[in-house]
C-alpha positions in Angstrom: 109.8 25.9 132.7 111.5 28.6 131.3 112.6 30.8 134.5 112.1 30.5 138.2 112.9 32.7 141.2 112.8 32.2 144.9 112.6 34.4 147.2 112.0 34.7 151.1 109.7 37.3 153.0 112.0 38.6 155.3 111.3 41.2 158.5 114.5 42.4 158.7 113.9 44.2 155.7 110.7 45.9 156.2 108.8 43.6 154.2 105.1 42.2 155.6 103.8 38.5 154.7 100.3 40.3 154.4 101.3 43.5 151.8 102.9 40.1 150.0 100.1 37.8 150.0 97.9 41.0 149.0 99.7 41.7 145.8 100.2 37.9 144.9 96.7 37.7 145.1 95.7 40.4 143.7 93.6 41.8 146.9 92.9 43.7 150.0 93.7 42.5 152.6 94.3 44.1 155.9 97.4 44.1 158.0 97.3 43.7 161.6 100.9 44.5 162.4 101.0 48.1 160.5 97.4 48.4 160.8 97.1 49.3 157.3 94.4 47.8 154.0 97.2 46.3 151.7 94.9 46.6 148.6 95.9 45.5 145.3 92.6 44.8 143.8 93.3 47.0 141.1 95.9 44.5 139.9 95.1 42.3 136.5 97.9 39.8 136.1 96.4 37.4 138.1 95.2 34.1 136.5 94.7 32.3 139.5 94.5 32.2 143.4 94.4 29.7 146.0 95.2 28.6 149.4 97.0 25.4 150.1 97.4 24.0 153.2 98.9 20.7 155.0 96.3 18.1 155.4 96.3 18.9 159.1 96.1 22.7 158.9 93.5 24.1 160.7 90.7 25.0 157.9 90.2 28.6 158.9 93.5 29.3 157.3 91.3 28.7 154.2 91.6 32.6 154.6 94.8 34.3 153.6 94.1 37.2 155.5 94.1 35.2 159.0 96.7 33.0 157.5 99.4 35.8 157.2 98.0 37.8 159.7 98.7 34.7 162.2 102.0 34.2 160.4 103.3 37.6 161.5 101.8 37.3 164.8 103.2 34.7 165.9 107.1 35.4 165.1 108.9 37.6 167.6 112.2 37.9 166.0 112.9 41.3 164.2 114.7 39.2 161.3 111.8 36.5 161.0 111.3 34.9 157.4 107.3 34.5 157.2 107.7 32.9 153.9 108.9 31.6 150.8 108.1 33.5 147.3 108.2 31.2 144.1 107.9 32.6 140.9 107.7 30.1 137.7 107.5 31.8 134.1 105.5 29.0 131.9 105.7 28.5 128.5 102.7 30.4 126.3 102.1 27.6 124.4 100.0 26.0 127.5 96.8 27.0 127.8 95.9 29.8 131.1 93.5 27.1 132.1 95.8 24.5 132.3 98.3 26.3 134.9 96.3 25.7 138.0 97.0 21.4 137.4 100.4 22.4 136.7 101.3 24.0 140.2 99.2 21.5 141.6 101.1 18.2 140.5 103.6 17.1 142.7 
């Protein structure tokens, strides 16, 4: 890999683990803390979504809306961290459709 950034969702500054998860994605998802569609649906970089989760995650966090929706609900503290952003540039020369194994392998 050529570049990669990490980042961390913080509420201390203003930011919202839905509006995040929304333009990561690439869509609309609505935010039960501001009350607000986060819709980015519009966007075309995206090659590929999906939703990982611990082997003993409950499944209905399948859904990234509930997922980050929970997230935010359940933290109290005005300077939570609801998550961790991590951006990898890859190289061109690998094909789009190969990406998806690449994030995947462990």
């Amino acid at each position: 890999m050529r570049d990669i950034s990490i980042s961390i969702v913080k509420g201390s500054n203003g930011q919202s683990a839905v509006a995040s998860a929304a333009y990561i994605s690439g869509e609309k998802l609505f935010c039960e803390r501001g009350m607000k569609n986060k819709d980015y649906s519009q966007k075309k970089e995206v090659t590929a979504k999906e939703v990982m989760l611990p082997s003993r995650a409950p499944p209905e966090f399948m859904d990234r809306e509930r997922l980050w929706n929970s997230v935010e609900g359940n933290e109290k503290r005005f300077d939570a961290r609801y998550a961790r952003k991590i951006v990898a540039a890859l190289p061109r020369e690998i094909p789009k459709e190969d990406y998806r194994g690449l994030v995947r392998k462990r």
